[in-house]
DRENVOFI-34962 format. One record per residue (C-alpha): residue in one letter; y, x, z. Coordinates in steps of 0.1 Angstrom, whole numbers, plus 5000, padded with zeros to 4 digits. Last residue first. Example, Ala and Ser with C-alpha at 12.3 -4.5 7.8 and 13.67 -1.06 7.14 Angstrom:
BEGIN
S498951375071;A495551235078;
REM end
This chain:
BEGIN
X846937191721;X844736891707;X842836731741;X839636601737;X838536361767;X835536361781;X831836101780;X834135801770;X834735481784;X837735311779;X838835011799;X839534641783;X841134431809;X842334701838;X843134941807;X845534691790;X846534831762;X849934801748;X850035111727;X852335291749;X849535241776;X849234991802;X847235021835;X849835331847;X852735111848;X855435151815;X858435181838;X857135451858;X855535581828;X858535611809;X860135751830;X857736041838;X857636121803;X854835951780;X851636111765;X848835891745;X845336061742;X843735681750;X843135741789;X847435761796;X848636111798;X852236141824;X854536361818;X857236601841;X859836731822;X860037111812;X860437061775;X859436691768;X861236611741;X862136251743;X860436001715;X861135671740;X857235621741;X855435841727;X857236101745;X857336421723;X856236771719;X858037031698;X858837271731;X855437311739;X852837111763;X849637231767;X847136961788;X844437071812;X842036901823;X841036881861;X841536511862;X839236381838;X836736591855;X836936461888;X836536121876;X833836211860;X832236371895;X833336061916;X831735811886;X828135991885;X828135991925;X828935621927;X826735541902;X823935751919;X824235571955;X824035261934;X820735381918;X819535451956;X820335171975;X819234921945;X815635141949;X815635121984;X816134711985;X813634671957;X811134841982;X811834632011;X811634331988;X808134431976;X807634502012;X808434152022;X806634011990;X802834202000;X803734052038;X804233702020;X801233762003;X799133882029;X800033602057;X799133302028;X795833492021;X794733522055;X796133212066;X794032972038;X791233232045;X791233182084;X791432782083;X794232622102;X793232522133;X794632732148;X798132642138;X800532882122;X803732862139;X803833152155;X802333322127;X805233172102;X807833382132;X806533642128;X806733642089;X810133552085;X810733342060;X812433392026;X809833532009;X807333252019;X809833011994;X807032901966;X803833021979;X805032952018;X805732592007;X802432521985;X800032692017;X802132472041;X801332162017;X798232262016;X797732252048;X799131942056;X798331862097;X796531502102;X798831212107;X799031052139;X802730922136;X804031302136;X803431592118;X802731952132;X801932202104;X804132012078;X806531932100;X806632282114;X806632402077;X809532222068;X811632282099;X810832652090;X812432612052;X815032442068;X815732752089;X816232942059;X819032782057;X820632622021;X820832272031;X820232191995;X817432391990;X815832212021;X816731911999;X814432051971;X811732141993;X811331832007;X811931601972;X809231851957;X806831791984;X807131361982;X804431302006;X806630992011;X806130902046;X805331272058;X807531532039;X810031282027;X810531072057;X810131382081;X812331552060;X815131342058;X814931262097;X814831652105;X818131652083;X820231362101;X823231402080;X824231062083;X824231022042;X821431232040;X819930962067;X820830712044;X818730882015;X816130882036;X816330522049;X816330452009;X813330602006;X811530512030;X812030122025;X808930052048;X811129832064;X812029772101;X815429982100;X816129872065;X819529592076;X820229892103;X820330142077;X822729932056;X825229882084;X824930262090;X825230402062;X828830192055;X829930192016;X832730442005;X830430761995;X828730581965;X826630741939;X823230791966;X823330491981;X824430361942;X821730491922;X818530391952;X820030031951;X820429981915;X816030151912;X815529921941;X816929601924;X815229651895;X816929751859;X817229531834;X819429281854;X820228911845;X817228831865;X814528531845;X814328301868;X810528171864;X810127851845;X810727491858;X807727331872;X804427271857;X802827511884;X803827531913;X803127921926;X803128051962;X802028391971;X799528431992;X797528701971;X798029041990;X799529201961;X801828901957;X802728921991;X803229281988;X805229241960;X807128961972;X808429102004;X809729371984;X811629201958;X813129001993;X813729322003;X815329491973;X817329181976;X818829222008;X819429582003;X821429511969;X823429281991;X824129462018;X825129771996;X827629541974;X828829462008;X829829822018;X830829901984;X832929591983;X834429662016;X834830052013;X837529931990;X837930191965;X837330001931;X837330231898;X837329871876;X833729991857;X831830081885;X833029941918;X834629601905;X831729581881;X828829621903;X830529341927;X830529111894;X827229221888;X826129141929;X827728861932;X826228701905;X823028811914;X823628631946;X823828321932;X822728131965;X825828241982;X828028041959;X831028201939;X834428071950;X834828371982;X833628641958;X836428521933;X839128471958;X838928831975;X838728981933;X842028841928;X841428771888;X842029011861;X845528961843;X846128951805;X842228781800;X840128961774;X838829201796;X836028941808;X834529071843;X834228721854;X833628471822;X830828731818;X829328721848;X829328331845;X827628361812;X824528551827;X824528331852;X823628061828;X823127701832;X823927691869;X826427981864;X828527741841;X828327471866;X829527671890;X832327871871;X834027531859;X836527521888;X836627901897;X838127931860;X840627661866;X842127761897;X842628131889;X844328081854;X843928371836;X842628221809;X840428461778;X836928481790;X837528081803;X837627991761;X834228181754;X832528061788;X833427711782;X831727791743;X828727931759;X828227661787;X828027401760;X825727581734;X823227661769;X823227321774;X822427221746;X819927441739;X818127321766;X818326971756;X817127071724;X814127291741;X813526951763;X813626721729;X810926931713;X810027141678;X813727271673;X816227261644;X815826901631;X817826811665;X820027071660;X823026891645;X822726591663;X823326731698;X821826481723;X823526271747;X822326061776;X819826341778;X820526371818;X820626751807;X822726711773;X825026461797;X826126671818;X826226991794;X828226771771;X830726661802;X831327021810;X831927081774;X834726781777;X836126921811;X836427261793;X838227131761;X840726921784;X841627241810;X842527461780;X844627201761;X846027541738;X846227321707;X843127511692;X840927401724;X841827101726;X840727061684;X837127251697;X836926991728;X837326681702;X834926831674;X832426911705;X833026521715;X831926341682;X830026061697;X831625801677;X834025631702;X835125951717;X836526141682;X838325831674;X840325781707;X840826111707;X842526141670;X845726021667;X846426171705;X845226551691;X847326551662;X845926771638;X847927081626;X845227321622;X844227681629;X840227671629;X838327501656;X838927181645;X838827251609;X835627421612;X833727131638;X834726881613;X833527051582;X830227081600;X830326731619;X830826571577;X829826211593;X831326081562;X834025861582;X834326171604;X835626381578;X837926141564;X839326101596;X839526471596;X841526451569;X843626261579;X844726401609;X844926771588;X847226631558;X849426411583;X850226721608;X850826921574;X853826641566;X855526631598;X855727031599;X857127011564;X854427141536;X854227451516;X850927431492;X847327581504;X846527251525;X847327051498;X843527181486;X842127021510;X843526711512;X843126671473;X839426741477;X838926501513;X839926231487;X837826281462;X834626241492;X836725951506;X836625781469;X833625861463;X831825801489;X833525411494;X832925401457;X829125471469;X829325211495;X830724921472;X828224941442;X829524991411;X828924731383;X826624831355;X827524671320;X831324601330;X831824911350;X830825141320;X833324911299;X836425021321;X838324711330;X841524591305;X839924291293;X839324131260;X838223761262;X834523671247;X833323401272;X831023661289;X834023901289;X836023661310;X833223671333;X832624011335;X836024061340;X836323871370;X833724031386;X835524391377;X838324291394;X836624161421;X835324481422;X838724671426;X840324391449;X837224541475;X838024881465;X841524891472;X841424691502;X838924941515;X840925241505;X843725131523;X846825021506;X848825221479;X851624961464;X850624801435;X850224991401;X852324991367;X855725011384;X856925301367;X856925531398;X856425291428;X858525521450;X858425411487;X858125801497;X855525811524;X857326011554;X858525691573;X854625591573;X853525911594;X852725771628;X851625451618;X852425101603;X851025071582;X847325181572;X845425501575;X843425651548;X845325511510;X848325471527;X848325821535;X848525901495;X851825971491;X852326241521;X850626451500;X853926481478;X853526511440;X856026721427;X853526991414;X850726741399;X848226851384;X846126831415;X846826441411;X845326431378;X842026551393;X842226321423;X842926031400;X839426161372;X837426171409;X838525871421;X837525611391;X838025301409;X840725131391;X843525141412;X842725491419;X843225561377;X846525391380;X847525621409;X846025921391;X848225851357;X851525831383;X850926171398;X849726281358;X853126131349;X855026261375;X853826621372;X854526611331;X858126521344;X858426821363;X857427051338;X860626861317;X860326641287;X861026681250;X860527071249;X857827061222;X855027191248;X856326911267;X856426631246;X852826741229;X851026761270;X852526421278;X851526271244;X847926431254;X848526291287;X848925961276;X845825981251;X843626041281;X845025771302;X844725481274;X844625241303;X846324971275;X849424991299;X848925401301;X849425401265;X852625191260;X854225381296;X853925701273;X856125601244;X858125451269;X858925711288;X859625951254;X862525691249;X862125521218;X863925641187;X866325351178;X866025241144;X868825071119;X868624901083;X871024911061;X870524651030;X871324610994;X869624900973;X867524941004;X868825191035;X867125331061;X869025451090;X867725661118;X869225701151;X867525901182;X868426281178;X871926221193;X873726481171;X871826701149;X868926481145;X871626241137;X868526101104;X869825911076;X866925801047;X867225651014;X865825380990;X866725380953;X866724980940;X863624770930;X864724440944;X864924330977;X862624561001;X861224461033;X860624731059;X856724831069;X856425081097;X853925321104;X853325541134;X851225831143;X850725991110;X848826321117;X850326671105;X849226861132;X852027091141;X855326851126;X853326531135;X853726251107;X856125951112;X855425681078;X858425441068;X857225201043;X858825051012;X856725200985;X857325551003;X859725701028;X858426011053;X859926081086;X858626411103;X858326421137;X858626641168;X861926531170;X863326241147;X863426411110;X864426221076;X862526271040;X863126061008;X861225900980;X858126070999;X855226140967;X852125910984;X850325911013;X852126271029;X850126561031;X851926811057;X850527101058;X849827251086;X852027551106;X854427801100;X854727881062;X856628201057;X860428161037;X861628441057;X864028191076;X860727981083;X858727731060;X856827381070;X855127301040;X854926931027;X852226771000;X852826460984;X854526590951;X856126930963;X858226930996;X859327221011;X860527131049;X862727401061;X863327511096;X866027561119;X863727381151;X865727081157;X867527081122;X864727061104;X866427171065;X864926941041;X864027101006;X862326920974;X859927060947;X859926980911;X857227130894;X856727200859;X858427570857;X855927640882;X856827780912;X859028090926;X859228300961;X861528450981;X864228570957;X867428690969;X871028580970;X874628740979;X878228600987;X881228580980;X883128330999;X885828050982;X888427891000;X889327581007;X892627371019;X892426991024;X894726971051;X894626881090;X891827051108;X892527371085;X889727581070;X886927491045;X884627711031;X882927720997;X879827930982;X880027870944;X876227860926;X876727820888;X874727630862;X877627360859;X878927350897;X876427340921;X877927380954;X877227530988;X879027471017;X880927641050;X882427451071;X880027561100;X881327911100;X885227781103;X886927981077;X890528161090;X893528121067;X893828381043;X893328191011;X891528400983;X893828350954;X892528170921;X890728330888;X888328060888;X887428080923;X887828450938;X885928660966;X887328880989;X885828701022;X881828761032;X879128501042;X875128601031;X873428341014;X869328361023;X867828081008;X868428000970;X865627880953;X863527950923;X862027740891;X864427460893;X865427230920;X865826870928;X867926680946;X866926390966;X865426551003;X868426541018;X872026571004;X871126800973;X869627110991;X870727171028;X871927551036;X870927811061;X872928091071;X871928391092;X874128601110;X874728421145;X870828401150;X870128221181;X872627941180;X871327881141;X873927821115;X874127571094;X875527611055;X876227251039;X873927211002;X876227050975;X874526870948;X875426790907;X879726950905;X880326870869;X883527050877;X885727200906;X889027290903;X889826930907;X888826880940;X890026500945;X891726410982;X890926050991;X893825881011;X894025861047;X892225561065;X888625611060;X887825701098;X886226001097;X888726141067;X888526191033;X887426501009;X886126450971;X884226660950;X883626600918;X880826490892;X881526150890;X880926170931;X880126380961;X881626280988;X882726541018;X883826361051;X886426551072;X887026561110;X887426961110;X884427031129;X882926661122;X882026791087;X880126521073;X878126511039;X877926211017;X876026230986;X875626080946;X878825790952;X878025660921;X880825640894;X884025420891;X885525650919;X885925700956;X886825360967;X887125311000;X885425021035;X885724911063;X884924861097;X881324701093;X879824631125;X876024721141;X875324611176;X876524221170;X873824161146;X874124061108;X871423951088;X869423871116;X865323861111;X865424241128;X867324201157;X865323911166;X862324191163;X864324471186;X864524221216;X860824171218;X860624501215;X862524591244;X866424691245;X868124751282;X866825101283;X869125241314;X871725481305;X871925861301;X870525821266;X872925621258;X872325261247;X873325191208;X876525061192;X876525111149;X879525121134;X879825091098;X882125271072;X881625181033;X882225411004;X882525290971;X881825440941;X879925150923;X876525250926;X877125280969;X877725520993;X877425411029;X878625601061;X877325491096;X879125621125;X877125661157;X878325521188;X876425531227;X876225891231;X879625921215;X881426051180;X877526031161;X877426091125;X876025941101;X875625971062;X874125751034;X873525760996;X873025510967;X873325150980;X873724890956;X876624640969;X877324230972;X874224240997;X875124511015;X873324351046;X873424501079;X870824601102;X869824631139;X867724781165;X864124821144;X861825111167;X860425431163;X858325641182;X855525361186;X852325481189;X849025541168;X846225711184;X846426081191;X843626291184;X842226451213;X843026851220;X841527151205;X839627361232;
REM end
């Protein structure tokens, strides 16, 4: 995006002058021996040269001159900052040039077609060059700091002498070469002493040695072509000494050229044909008809124009110490020397942000430092001190912006602006004014109320047709004092923000996040409150109760306790919240629109205040505080409280004594989970929790009990329009938990718990305490006859493992108690499944009479049919086994009548002995080993490492190879 147009400025300024009048000017030279002196060298018609002294402000020192200053300067002939020192005559002719070479403290004048040499101060005599002749410009070699090799050279003093169809660019140095037929002095060439000379139609490259004679020496050297024009034109050369560029001037039209001789840049189209060219910075100084025009080196705009009065129709000329100071020009008439100051790039900008010209400020801002003329961190300070301006005048969003751009500025700066003085952070807001172009910061109401009156005062000195400095847009539709109030807080809470991110002192972040949470609460922001306070912050907690209590904001409050570790504060303040959500003092803004009625708001409420106590007490393990907001908590939600007391969040779990002693008796489901999690999930072994964890779940499986069969029987009570049934925080009910654990559990008491049952019809859980007891007739009596549960009988009886159990069984089934009538069938089921396994005398025994005929006849024949089966299986196992052991004597008889033929060639397999007449041992896989061997070997492993007792052979004989 191409940046705004600049307006016109000032870059240069009038300082002093000094009339010639008894003189015609014809050349000028400076050349600066301080920061605060430049020496002014003036050739005139007559061959005289005149020496002034021009006294200027350093650039180190404070700008004393002003423009008001700078124009009495300028209607005095003579002024006290400029004096003549004196003067020398050169020759009869016009002095054509001055050059200065402070390196050796010698001035070079061309004049009557010689070359001349005097001093700095014009006291020694003139020294003549004789040797050489009809000498018509000299162009001084400069060398760049970057390129040590290349050598550029000045045409004709300036921009005055003209050229012919080429030009000379690149001259390479060298030594060897001769003037005239002269020597070649040996003394050593200083590299900027070196100059080019037209003498005649002949190029002669010069260089000067010595500090203290006139001695020169000539240097060969070499030239090339880079380009050519028209035999008809007469172009110009300035060398731009800031950047080592050349300025190529032809007619009215300028191009910018590098070492290579390639245009960089623009053109440069001058208003008229320049009669000389100078350079102040970033600027290009042009002369015509008596005015001094600056143009922009990269854009080529003219940004200032200055008109100097002209006496007579004499040559005018230009000086510019871009080399030097870079802030003096001199412009000279045929009988006057005239002197500008270059003003301070401050200035330049401080003249645009006084008209409220912001946006052409920073575009100077932006040129200056692309250009090098000012530092990063003096583009910061002026967009710090463009936003302050831009506060003052009510247009937030454009300050906040410039005050992003801004890397020096300090956050700290703009607390005046939120809280006033004094407070906690005033010694941390710097008391720098910057330029002095704004008041003081001051709160943003005092700043907005002087702001409109402002603009009311404006409105009526624009109605009687005076200029003001207030923003048009404001004049034709005044703001409204609220939504600047917006604004301005809203802009505000942005640059907060984002300071967040940077690296702050301690004292300075505690400022940022205070303030803007005052910001946020001023905006009734609860959302961005509620983040920052529960996020990691810095805010000062004591800066911001007081606020936070007065309007209502109490969950911000107990989330910013919270976040600075004020445990015990937080909790009281959500204890508060659920207080006063169910008395609905208080109601929670931010869900209101959420929910259809007030009581599900309240309700949620409450719940939202007891989940966020819960969520800081999971992680304390402080004893006292915990069992202090427990009850309330459980009151809301026990659900919560359970949580709060098996959290594993905490570093140490809670004495589990004082716990069950805090929580009430009426929350016994409480109790009972956190109970449930001692024993289950802790790997408690205190037969006292079991034994009370049993109590408990036995209590309430009769209460649950109590209420089914008085709900079954229809007298339960029901109030209706009252609160809404307690909802358990179980899935599971309370007889299935009790059931699991008298059955898991092997710590808890039987007997307590069967004595809480005794009266109940809780058979199943009196049988699975008489298991416990190891009452087995009990058991089965329960399960047989209260339960009818067949499967349960016969499965314990498997687990007692007796046959006898079998018979108890049947007896109770043949003969049961309470008045019931015998259970046939489940005597019939019993001997069908296990009749095997009873003794068939003793089921007739038993068998009552009146049990029908064809249920005995048929039970009696098949357990007689399954005893002889049995008998029968019995014989045939006796038999086959009787077999085996037969089949195994007889092979095992056989393997040990072979016979084995031994000769005198055989070996051990093992230690590779013949065995001759020694006694040998044959292992079942064919290998042979000598007696010692096998003694050592064992006779379960062969040679071969096999393990016979682990992986045996089995083979119908053995095959022995004789």
């Amino acid at each position: 995006m191409a940046k705004p147009l600049l307006k016109s400025r000032t870059i240069l300024e009038p300082f002093a002058q000094f009339n010639a009048s008894s003189s015609s000017i014809r050349s000028l030279a400076l050349f600066s021996t301080s920061p605060s002196e430049t020496l002014i060298y003036v050739g005139t018609v007559s061959g005289k040269l005149l020496l002034l002294s021009l006294h200027h402000p350093s650039s180190n020192s404070s700008n004393s001159h002003n423009q008001e200053s700078s124009s009495n300067n300028e209607n005095r002939d003579n002024d006290d900052q400029i004096k003549f020192v004196r003067h020398m005559s050169i020759s009869d002719c016009a002095v054509e040039s001055i050059h200065v070479f402070g390196e050796i403290e010698k001035i070079l004048v061309v004049s009557d077609g010689f070359i001349h040499f005097v001093d700095l101060e014009l006291v020694k005599p003139v020294k003549k060059i004789g040797a050489l002749k009809d000498v018509s410009f000299v162009a001084r070699r400069l060398r760049s700091k970057g390129n040590e090799g290349f050598t550029k050279l000045t045409v004709g003093g300036g921009a005055d002498a003209s050229g012919g169809s080429s030009f000379l660019q690149r001259l390479g140095g060298g030594g060897g070469g001769r003037l005239n037929g002269g020597v070649v002095n040996d003394l050593p060439i200083d590299d900027n002493c070196v100059f080019a000379a037209a003498v005649g139609k002949k190029l002669i490259l010069v260089g000067l040695v010595g500090r203290s004679n006139e001695s020169y020496d000539s240097v060969a050297g070499q030239c090339g072509l880079i380009f050519s024009l028209p035999d008809m034109s007469t172009p110009c050369l300035k060398v731009l000494k800031k950047e080592y560029k050349v300025l190529m001037l032809v007619d009215n039209v300028g191009i910018i050229i590098d070492s290579q001789g390639q245009p960089v840049g623009g053109s440069l189209v001058f208003h008229g044909s320049p009669d000389g060219i100078g350079e102040m910075g970033t600027s290009v100084i042009s002369l015509h008809n008596g005015k001094m025009e600056l143009y922009l080196k990269k854009t080529g705009k003219c940004v200032q124009k200055i008109v100097f009065s002209v006496e007579g129709t004499g040559q005018r000329v230009i000086a510019d110490d871009e080399d030097e100071t870079g802030k003096v020009v001199v412009v000279a008439t045929s009988s006057k020397v005239i002197c500008y100051l270059k003003v301070p790039s401050e200035e330049q900008i401080k003249v645009f942000l006084r008209k409220k010209d912001f946006k052409e400020a920073i575009s100077l801002v932006e040129e200056l430092h692309d250009d090098g003329e000012i530092t990063k961190e003096a583009m910061s300070f002026v967009h710090a001190q463009v936003g302050f301006l831009l506060m003052f005048d009510l247009h937030f969003e454009e300050a906040v912006d410039h005050f992003l751009l801004s890397e020096t500025m300090q956050p700290s700066e703009i607390f005046p602006f939120i809280m006033p003085d004094p407070n906690r952070w005033s010694l941390l807001v710097p008391r720098n004014r910057y330029w002095g172009l704004h008041p003081p910061p001051a709160p943003l109401e005092t700043v907005i109320d002087n702001g409109l009156i402002a603009i009311q005062r404006a409105i009526f000195l624009k109605k009687a047709g005076l200029e003001t400095a207030v923003d048009d847009d404001f004049l034709l539709n005044p703001p409204n004092r609220d939504d600047l109030m917006d604004s301005a807080i809203k802009n505000l809470i942005r640059y907060l923000k984002a300071s967040r991110e940077k690296e702050l002192t301690s004292s300075v972040k505690e400022g940022v996040d205070t303030l803007l949470m005052y910001l946020y609460r001023a905006l009734n922001l609860v959302d961005e409150m509620e983040s920052l306070a529960s996020s990691e912050n810095w805010c000062i907690v004591e800066e911001l109760e007081t606020l936070l209590n007065e309007s209502g904001h109490l969950r911000t409050l107990a989330f910013l306790c919270e976040s600075k570790g004020m445990s015990s504060k937080a909790l009281a303040i959500w204890r508060i919240l659920a207080r006063n959500y169910s008395s609905g003092f208080w109601k929670d803004q931010t869900r209101i629109n959420e929910t259809s009625g007030e009581g599900v708001n309240i309700i949620s409420g409450k719940e939202t205040a007891a989940t966020e106590a819960s969520r800081i007490l999971e992680e304390l393990s402080d004893k006292d505080l915990i069992l202090q907001h427990l009850g309330w908590i459980a009151d809301i939600n026990q659900v919560l409280a359970v949580r709060v007391l098996t959290s594993e969040k905490r570093s140490h779990q809670l004495p589990p004594s004082d716990v069950i002693a805090a929580i009430d008796t009426k929350k016994t489901e409480i109790l009972q989970r956190y109970l449930q999690w001692l024993i289950e999930e802790q790997d408690s072994d205190d037969p006292q929790f079991h034994t009370s964890y049993a109590l408990l779940l036995t209590k309430s499986a009769l209460e649950s009990y109590e209420t089914e069969i008085s709900s079954e029987a229809g007298t339960s009570k029901q109030i209706n329009g009252l609160e809404p049934e307690k909802q358990s925080i179980f899935q599971n009910p309370v007889r299935e938990r009790l059931q699991f654990f008298l059955q898991s559990s092997d710590l808890y008491d039987p007997e307590e718990v069967l004595d809480l049952i005794q009266e109940s019809e809780l058979w199943l859980e009196k049988a699975i305490l008489y298991r416990k007891l190891g009452q087995e007739t009990l058991v089965l009596q329960i399960l047989a006859v209260k339960l009818e549960d067949n499967d349960a009988a016969e499965h314990y009886c498997a687990e007692i493992g007796r046959p006898d159990a079998y018979m108890q069984l049947l007896d109770i089934y043949l003969n049961p108690t309470d008045g019931k009538k015998p259970m046939f069938k489940a005597a019939v089921r019993l001997l069908h499944n296990h009749g095997e396994s009873l003794d068939p005398l003793q089921v007739l025994e038993r068998l009552s009479p009146n049990m029908p005929l064809q249920l005995a006849s048929d039970t009696i024949l098949r357990m007689l049919r399954a005893r002889l089966h049995h008998h029968y299986q019995g014989q045939i196992l006796h038999n086959m086994s009787r077999a085996v052991g037969l089949d195994a004597n007889l092979a095992r008889l056989e393997e040990r009548s072979r016979h084995v033929q031994i000769n005198d060639e055989s070996l051990c397999d093992s230690c590779h002995a013949r065995l001759g007449t020694k006694l040998f041992a044959m292992y079942p896989d064919d290998t042979i080993v000598c007696y010692k061997c096998f003694r050592r070997q064992g006779e379960s492993t062969s040679v071969t490492g096999r393990d016979f007792t682990n992986d045996p052979v089995f083979k119908p004989g053995w095959l022995v190879i004789d």
